[in-house]
C-alpha positions as a Markdown table, in Angstrom:
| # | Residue | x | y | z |
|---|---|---|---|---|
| 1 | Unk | -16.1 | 27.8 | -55.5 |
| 2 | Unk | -14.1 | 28.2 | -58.8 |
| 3 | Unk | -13.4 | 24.9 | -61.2 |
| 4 | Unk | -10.0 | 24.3 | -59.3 |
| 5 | Unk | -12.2 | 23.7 | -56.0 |
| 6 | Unk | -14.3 | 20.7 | -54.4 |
| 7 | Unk | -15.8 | 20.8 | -51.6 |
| 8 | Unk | -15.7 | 17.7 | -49.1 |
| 9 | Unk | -17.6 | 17.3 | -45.8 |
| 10 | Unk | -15.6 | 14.9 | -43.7 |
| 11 | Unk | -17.6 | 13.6 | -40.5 |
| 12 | Unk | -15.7 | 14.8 | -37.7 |
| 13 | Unk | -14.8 | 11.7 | -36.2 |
| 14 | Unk | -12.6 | 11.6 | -38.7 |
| 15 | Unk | -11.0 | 14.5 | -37.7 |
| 16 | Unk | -8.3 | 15.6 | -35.0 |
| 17 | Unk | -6.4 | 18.9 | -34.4 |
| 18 | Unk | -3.3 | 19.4 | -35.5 |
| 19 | Unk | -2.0 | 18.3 | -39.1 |
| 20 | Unk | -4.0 | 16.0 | -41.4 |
| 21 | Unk | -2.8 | 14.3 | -44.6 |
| 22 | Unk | -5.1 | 14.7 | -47.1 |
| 23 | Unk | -4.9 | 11.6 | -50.1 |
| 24 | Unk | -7.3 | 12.1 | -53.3 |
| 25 | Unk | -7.7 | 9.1 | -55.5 |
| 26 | Unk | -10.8 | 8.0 | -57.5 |
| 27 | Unk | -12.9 | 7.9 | -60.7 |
| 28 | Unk | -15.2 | 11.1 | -62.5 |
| 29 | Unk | -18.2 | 10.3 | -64.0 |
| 30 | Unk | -16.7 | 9.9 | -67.0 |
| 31 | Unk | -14.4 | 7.2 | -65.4 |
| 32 | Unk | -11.3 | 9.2 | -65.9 |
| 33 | Unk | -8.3 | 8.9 | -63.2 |
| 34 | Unk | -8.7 | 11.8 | -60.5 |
| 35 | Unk | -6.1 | 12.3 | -58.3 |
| 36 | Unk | -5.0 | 15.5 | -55.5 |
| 37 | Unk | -1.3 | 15.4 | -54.8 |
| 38 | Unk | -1.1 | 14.7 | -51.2 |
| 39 | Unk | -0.9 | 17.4 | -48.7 |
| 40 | Unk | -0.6 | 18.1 | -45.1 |
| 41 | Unk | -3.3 | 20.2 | -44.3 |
| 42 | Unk | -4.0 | 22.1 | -40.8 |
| 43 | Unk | -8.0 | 21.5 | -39.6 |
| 44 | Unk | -10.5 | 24.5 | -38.6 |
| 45 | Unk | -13.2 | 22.9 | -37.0 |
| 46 | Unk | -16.1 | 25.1 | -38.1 |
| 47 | Unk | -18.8 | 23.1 | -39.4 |
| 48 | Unk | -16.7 | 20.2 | -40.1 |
| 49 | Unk | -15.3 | 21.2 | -43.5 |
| 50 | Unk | -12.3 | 21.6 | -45.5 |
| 51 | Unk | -11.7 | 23.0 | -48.4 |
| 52 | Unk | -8.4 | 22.1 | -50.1 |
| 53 | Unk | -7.3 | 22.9 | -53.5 |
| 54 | Unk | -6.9 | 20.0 | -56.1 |
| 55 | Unk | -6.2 | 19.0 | -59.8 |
| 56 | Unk | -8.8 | 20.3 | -61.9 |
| 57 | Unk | -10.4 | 17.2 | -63.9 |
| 58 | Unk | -11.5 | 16.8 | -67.4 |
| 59 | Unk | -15.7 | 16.9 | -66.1 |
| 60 | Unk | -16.7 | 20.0 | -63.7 |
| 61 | Unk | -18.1 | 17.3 | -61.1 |
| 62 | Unk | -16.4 | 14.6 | -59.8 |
| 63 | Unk | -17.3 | 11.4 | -57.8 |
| 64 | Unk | -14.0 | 10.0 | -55.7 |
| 65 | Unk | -12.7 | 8.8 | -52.2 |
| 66 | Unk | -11.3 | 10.7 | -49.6 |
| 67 | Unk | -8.7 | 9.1 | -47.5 |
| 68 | Unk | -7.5 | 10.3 | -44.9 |
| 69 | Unk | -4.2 | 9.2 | -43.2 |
| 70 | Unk | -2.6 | 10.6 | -40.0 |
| 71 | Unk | 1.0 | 12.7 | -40.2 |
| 72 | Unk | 4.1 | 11.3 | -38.4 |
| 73 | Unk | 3.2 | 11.5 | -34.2 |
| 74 | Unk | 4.1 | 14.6 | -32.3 |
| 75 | Unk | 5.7 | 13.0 | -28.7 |
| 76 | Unk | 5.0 | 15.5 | -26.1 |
| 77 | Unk | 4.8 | 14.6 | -21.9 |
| 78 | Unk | 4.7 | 16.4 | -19.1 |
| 79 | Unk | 5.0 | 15.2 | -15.4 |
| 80 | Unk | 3.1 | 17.0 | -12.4 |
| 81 | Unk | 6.1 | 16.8 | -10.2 |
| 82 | Unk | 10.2 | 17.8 | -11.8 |
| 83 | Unk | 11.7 | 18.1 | -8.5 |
| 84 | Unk | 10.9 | 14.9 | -6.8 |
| 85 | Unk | 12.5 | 12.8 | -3.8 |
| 86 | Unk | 13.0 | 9.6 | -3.8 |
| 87 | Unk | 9.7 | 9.5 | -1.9 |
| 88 | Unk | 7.3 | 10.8 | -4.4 |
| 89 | Unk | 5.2 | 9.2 | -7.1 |
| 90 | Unk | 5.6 | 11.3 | -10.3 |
| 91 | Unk | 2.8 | 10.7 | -12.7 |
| 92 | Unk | 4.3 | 11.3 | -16.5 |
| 93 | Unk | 1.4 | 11.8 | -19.1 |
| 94 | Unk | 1.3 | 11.9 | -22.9 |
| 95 | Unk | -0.2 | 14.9 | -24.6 |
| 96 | Unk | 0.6 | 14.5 | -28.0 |
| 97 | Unk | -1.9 | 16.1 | -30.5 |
| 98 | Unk | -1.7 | 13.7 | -33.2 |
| 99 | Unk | -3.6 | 10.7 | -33.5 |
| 100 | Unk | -3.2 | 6.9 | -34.5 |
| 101 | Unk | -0.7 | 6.5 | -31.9 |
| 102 | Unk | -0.5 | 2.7 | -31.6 |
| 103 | Unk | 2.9 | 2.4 | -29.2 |
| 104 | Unk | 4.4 | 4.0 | -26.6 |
| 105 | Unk | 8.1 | 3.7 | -24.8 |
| 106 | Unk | 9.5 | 5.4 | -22.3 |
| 107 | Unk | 13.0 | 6.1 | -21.7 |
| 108 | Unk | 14.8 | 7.3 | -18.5 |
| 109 | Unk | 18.7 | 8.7 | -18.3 |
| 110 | Unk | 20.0 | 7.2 | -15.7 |
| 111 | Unk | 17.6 | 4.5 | -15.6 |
| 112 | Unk | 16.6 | 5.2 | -11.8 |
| 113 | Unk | 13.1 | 4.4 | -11.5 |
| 114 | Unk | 10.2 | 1.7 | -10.5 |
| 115 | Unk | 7.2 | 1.7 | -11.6 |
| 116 | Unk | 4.2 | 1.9 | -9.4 |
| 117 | Unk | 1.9 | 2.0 | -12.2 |
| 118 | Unk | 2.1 | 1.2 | -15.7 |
| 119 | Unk | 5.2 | 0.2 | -17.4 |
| 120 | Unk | 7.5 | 1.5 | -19.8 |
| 121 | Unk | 5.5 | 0.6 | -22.8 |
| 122 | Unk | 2.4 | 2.3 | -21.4 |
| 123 | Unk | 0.8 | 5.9 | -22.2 |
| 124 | Unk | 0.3 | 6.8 | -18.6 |
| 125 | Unk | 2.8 | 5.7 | -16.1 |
| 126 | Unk | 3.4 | 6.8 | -12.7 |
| 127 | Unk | 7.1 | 6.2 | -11.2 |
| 128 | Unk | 9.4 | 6.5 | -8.4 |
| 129 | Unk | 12.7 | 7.8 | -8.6 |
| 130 | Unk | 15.4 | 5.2 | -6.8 |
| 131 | Unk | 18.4 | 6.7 | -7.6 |
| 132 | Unk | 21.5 | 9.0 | -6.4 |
| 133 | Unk | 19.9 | 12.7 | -6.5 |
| 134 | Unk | 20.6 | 14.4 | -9.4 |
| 135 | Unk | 19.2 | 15.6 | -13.1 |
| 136 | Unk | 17.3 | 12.5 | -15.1 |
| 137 | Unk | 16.5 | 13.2 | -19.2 |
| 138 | Unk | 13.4 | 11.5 | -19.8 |
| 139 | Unk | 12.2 | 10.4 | -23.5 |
| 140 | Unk | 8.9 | 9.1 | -25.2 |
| 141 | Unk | 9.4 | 7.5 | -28.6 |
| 142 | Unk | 5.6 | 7.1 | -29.8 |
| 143 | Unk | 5.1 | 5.1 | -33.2 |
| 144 | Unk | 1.8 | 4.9 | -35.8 |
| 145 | Unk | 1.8 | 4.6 | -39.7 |
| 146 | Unk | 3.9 | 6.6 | -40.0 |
| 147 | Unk | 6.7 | 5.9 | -38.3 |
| 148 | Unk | 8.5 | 6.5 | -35.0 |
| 149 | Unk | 9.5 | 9.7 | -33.8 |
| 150 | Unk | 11.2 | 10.2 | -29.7 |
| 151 | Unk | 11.2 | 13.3 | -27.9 |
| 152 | Unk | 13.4 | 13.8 | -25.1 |
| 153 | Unk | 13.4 | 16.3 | -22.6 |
| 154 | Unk | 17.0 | 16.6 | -20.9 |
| 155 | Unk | 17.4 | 17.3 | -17.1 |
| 156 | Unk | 13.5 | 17.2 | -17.2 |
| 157 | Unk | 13.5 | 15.7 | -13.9 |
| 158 | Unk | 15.5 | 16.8 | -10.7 |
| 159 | Unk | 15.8 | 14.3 | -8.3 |
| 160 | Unk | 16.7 | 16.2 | -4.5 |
| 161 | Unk | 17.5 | 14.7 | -1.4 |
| 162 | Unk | 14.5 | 13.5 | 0.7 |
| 163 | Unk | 13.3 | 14.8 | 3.8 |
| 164 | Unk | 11.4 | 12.1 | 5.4 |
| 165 | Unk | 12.5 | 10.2 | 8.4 |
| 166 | Unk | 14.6 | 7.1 | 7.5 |
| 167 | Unk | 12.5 | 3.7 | 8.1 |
| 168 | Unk | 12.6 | 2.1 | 11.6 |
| 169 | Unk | 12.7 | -1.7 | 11.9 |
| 170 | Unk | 9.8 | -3.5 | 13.9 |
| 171 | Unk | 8.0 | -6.4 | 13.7 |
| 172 | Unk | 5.8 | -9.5 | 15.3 |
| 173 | Unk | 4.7 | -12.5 | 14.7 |
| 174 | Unk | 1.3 | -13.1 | 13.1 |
| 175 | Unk | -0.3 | -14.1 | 15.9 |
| 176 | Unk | 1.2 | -12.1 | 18.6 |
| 177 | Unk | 2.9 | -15.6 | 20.3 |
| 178 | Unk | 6.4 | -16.1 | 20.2 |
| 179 | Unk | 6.9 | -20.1 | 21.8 |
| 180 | Unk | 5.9 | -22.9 | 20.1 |
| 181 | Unk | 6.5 | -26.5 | 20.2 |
| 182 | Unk | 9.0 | -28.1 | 17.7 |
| 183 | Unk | 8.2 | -28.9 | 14.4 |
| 184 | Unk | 5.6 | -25.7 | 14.2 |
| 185 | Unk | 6.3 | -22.7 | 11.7 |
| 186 | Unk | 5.9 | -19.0 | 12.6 |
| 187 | Unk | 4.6 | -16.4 | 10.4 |
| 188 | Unk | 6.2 | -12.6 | 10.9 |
| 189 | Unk | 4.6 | -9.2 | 10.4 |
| 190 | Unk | 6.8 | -6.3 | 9.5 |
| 191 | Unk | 5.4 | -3.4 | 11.5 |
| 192 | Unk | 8.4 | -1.1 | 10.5 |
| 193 | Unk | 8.0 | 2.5 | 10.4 |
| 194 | Unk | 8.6 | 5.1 | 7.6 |
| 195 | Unk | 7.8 | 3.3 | 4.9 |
| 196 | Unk | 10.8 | 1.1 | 3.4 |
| 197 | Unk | 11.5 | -0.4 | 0.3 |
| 198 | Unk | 13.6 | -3.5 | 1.1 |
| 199 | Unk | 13.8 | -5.9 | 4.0 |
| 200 | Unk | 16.1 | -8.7 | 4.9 |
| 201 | Unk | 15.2 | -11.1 | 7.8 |
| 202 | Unk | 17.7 | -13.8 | 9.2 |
| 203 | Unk | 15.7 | -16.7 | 11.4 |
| 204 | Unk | 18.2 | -18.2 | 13.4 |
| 205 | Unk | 17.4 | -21.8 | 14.0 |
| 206 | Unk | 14.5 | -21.8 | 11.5 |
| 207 | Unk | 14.3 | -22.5 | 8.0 |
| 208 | Unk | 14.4 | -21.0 | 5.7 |
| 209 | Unk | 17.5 | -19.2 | 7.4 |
| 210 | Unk | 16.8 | -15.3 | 5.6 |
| 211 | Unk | 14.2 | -13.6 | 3.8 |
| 212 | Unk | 14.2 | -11.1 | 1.3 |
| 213 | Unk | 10.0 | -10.0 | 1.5 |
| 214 | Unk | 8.1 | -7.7 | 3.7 |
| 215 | Unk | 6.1 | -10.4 | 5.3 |
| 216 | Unk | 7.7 | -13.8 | 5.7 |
| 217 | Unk | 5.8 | -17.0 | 6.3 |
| 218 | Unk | 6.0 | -20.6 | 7.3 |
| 219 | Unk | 9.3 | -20.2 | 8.7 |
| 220 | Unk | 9.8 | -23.5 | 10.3 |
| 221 | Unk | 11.5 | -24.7 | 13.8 |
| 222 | Unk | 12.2 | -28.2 | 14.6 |
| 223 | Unk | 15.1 | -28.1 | 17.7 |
| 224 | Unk | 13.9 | -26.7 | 20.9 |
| 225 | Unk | 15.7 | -23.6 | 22.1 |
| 226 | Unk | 15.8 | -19.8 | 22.0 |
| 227 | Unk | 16.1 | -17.8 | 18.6 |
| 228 | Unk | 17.0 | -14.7 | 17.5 |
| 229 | Unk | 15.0 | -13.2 | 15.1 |
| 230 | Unk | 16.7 | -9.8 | 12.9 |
| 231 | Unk | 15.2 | -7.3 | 10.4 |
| 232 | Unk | 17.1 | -5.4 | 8.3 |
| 233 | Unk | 15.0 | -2.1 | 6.6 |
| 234 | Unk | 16.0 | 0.4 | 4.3 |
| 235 | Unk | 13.9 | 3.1 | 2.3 |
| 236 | Unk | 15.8 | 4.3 | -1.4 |
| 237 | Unk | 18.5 | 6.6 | -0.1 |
| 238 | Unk | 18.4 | 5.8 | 3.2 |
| 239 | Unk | 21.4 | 3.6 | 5.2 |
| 240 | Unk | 19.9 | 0.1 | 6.2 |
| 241 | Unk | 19.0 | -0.2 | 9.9 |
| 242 | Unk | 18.7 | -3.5 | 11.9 |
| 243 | Unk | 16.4 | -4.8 | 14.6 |
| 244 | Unk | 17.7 | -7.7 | 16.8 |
| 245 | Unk | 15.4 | -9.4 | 18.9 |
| 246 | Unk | 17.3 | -11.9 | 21.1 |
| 247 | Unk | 15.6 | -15.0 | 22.1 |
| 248 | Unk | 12.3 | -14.3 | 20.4 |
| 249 | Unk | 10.8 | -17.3 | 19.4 |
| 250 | Unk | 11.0 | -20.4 | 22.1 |
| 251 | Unk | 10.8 | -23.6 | 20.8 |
| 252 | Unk | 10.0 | -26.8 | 23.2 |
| 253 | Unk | 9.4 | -30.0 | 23.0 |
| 254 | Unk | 6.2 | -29.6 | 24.9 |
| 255 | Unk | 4.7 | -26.2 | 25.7 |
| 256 | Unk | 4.4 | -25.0 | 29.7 |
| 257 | Unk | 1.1 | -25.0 | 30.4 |
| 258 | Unk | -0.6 | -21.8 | 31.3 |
| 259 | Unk | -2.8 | -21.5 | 34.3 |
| 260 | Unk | -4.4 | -18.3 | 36.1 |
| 261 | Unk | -6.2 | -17.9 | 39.4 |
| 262 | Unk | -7.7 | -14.6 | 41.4 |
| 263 | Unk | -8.9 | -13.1 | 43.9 |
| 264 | Unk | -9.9 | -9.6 | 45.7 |
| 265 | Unk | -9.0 | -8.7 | 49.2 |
| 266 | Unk | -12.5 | -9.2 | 50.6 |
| 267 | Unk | -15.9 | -10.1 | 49.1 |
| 268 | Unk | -18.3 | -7.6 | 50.4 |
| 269 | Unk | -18.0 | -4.0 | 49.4 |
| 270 | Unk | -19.6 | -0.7 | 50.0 |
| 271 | Unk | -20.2 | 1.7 | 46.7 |
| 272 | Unk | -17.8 | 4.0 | 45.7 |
| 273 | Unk | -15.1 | 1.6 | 48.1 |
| 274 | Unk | -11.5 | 1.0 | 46.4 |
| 275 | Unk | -11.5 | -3.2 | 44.9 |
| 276 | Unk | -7.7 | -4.7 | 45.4 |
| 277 | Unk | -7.4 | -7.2 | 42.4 |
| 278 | Unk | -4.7 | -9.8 | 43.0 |
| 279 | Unk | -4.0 | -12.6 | 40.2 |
| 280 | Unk | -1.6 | -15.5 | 39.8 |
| 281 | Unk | 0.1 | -17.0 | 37.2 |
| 282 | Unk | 1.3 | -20.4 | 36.9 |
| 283 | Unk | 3.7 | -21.6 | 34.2 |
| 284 | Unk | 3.5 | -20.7 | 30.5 |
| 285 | Unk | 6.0 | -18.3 | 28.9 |
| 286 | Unk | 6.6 | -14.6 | 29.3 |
| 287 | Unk | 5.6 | -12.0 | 28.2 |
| 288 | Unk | 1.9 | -12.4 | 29.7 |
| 289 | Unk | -0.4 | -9.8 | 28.2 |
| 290 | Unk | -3.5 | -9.3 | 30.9 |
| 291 | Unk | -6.7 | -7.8 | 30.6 |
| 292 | Unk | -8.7 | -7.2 | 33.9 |
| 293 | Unk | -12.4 | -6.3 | 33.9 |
| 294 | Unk | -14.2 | -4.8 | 36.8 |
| 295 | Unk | -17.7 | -5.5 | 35.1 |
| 296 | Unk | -17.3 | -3.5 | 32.5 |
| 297 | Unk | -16.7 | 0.0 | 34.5 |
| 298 | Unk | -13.1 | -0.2 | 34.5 |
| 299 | Unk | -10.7 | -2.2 | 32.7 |
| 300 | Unk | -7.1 | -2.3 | 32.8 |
| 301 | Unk | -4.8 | -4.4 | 30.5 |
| 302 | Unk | -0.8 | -4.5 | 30.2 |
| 303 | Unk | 2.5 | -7.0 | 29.9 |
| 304 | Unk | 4.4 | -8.5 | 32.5 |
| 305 | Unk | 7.1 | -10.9 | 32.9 |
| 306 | Unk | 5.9 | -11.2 | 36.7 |
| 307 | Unk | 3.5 | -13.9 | 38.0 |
| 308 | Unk | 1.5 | -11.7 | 40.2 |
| 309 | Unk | -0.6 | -9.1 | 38.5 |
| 310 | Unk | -1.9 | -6.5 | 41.3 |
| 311 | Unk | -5.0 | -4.2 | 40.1 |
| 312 | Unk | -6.8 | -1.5 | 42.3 |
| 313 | Unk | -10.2 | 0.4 | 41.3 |
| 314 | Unk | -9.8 | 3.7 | 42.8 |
| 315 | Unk | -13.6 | 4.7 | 43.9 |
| 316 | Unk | -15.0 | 1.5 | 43.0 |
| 317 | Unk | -18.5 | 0.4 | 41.9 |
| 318 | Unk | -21.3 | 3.1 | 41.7 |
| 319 | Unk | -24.7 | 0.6 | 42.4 |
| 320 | Unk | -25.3 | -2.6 | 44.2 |
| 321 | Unk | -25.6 | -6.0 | 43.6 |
| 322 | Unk | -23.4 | -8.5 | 42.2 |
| 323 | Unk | -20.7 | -8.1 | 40.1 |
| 324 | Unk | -18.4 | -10.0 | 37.8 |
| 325 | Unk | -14.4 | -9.4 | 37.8 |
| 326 | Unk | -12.4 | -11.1 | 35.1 |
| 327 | Unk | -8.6 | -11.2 | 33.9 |
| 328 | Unk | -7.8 | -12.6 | 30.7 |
| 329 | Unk | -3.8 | -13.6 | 30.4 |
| 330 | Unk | -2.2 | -14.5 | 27.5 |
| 331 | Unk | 1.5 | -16.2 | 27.6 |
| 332 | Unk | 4.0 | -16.3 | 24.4 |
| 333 | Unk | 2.3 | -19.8 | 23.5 |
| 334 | Unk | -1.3 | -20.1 | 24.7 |
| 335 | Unk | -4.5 | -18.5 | 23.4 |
| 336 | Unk | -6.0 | -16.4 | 26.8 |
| 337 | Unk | -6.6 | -17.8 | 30.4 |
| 338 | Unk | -9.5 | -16.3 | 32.0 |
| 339 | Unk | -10.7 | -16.6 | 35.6 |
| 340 | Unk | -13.3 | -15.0 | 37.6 |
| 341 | Unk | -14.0 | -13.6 | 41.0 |
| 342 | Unk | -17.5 | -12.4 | 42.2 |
| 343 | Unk | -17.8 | -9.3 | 44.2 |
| 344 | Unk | -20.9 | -8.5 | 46.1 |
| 345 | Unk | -21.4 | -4.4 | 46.8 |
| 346 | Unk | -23.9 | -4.2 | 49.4 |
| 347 | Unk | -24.8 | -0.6 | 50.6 |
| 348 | Unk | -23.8 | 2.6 | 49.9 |
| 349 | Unk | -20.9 | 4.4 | 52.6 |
| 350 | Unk | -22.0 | 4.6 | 56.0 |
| 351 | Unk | -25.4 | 2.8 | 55.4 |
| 352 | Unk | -27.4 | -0.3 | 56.8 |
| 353 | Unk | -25.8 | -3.7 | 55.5 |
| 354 | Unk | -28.2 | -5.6 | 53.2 |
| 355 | Unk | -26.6 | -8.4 | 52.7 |
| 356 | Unk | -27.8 | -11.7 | 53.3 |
| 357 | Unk | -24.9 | -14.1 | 50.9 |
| 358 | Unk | -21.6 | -13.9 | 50.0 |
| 359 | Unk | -19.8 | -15.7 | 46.9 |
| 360 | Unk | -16.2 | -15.9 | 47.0 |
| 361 | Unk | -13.6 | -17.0 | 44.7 |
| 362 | Unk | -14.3 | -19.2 | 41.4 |
C-alpha cells in the first residue's frame, strides 16, 4: 500500500452485499484528528477486506474507529403468483439487498385484499385478492436509519375471473337432532360446499334472530312450534345462494317419547336361509336414522319418516348357533333406541335339525 492507503479488516458480520457507507473518525498516535470523508462503497467479499482510499495523516500509522452505517434501503418484492383468482393465496416476499431494515408497509391499489397471514406492516405476507378482476399496483415502503424509500410495482398483480364452482349452502345441527323442548338452544354446523367466505343465517323463532359467522351457537327457542332455519353463502365474486329448510327445528313443550320393538319372521333358521327383519317405531319425531345389525355380518342403516323399518339378509348366516340382531333408531330428539331379537341357525340346508331351544323376541 502507498501512504494514501490503510488497510482495515472488518469481521464479516459486519458486512452485507450491496452498498456500504463507510464513516472514518478517530485519533493517530500522535492524537491528531483523523478523519475519511464518507463514502458509499460496493463490498467484495474475498477474505473479508476492503481497502478504501482516505486522507493521508500527519503520522504514517494511524490508530482510529471504523463505523459502519447502512445506505438508504433498496425495496424490492416479488409474489409467486401475478395472475391470481379470487381463490388463491399469493405469498408476496421482500428481497431487498440492504440491511437494517427495521419497518415494513405494504400498499395495495385498489385496496382488494385479506390477509391470510401477516399484515400490512409485516415482511412476509400472504393475501387474498377480494375484489372486481382487474390490474392491482402493489407498493413496499421499507424504512432504517436512513430513511424511507417505497417501491411500487404498477399492474404487478392481475386479478382474473375464477373458475371454481360457486359455494353451495348446507348445514346441521351440532348434534344431528333437530326437536327439542322449549327453553333449549341449538348449535348449527355449516357443512356448505365450495369453500365460502361469508354466511348469513336467519333462526326464525329463535334468538338471536340472524347470524353473521360460519358456525353459530346457543341459538335459543322458548315457544313450541316449527322453525325455519335459512343460510345464506357466498364465496368473493360469487352471487349469494340460500338454503331454506322449512320446519327444521321442533320445539315442544315436552318431547314424544321414542320407543322401538322387533322381530324376525321365524326364530329358527337354516345357514345360508334369507332373515326378514321387521321393526316398529313408536312416537318420537321424524326423521329416524336406523342401524340394523345381523351380528356383525351384515349391517344396514338409513332414514325414514315411516314407523316400520323392513330389513332382509339375502343368503343369511354362514355357521350355527345363536345369534344377536339389533336396530339402533334415532328420532330428531332422542339419543338411539336399541332393541334386540335372537335368531337361532340350526343346520345347514337340507340337514338333520339340531335344535333342542328356541329364544324368541326380547
Amino acid at each position: 500500500m502507498d501512504e494514501t492507503e490503510w488497510l482495515f479488516e472488518i469481521p464479516s458480520s459486519y458486512l452485507i452485499a450491496g452498498e456500504n457507507l463507510l464513516e472514518i473518525n478517530g485519533l493517530d498516535y500522535a492524537e491528531n484528528p483523523v478523519s475519511g470523508n464518507p463514502a458509499v462503497l460496493s463490498i467484495h467479499q474475498q477474505n473479508n477486506t476492503w481497502l478504501p482510499p482516505a486522507t493521508e495523516g500527519p503520522d504514517t500509522f494511524h490508530n482510529f474507529d471504523v463505523e459502519i452505517a447502512y445506505g438508504p434501503p433498496t425495496p424490492n418484492f416479488e409474489a409467486d403468483i401475478q395472475f391470481p383468482t379470487s381463490q388463491d393465496n399469493v405469498t408476496f416476499t421482500s428481497d431487498s439487498q440492504d440491511g437494517g431494515v427495521q419497518s415494513w408497509l405494504w400498499g395495495f391499489e385498489p385496496d382488494n385484499v385479506s390477509f391470510i397471514q401477516g399484515s400490512e406492516t409485516s415482511q412476509n405476507i400472504v393475501v387474498k385478492f377480494v375484489g372486481i378482476p382487474g390490474p392491482v399496483d402493489v407498493s413496499l415502503t421499507e424504512t432504517n436509519e436512513q430513511g424511507s424509500v417505497t417501491e411500487t410495482k404498477y399492474n404487478y398483480i392481475n386479478v382474473v375471473p375464477g373458475t371454481n364452482p360457486p359455494p353451495i349452502p348446507e348445514f346441521t345441527t351440532g348434534t344431528g337432532l333437530t326437536a327439542i323442548a322449549t327453553g333449549h338452544s341449538v348449535d348449527f354446523v355449516d357443512l356448505s360446499d365450495n369453500n365460502p367466505t361469508t354466511w348469513f343465517w336467519q333462526f326464525e323463532g329463535g334468538y338471536p334472530v340472524d347470524s353473521d359467522i360460519q358456525n353459530p351457537e346457543n341459538i335459543y327457542y322458548s315457544t313450541p312450534g316449527f322453525y325455519d332455519v335459512s343460510l345464506t353463502v357466498s364465496g368473493y365474486t360469487d352471487d349469494p345462494l340460500t338454503l331454506v329448510k322449512e320446519d327444521y327445528i321442533a320445539v315442544y313443550e315436552v318431547l314424544p317419547v321414542l320407543n322401538v320393538d322387533c322381530n324376525t319372521d321365524h326364530n329358527i333358521y337354516t345357514i345360508g336361509e334369507t332373515v326378514t327383519f321387521t321393526a316398529m317405531i313408536f312416537g318420537g319425531t321424524t326423521p329416524y336414522n336406523y342401524t340394523i345389525n345381523f351380528d356383525g355380518e351384515y349391517i344396514c342403516s338409513g332414514f325414514t319418516d315411516d314407523n316400520d323399518i323392513y330389513a332382509e339378509f339375502e343368503n343369511g348366516f354362514l355357521s350355527p348357533g345363536n345369534k344377536t340382531i339389533s336396530v339402533g333408531v334415532t328420532d330428531a330428539g332422542y339419543p338411539q333406541k336399541t332393541t334386540i331379537v335372537l335368531a337361532m341357525v340350526c343346520r345347514p340346508a337340507n340337514g338333520p335339525n339340531t335344535c333342542v331351544s328356541v329364544t324368541g323376541p326380547v
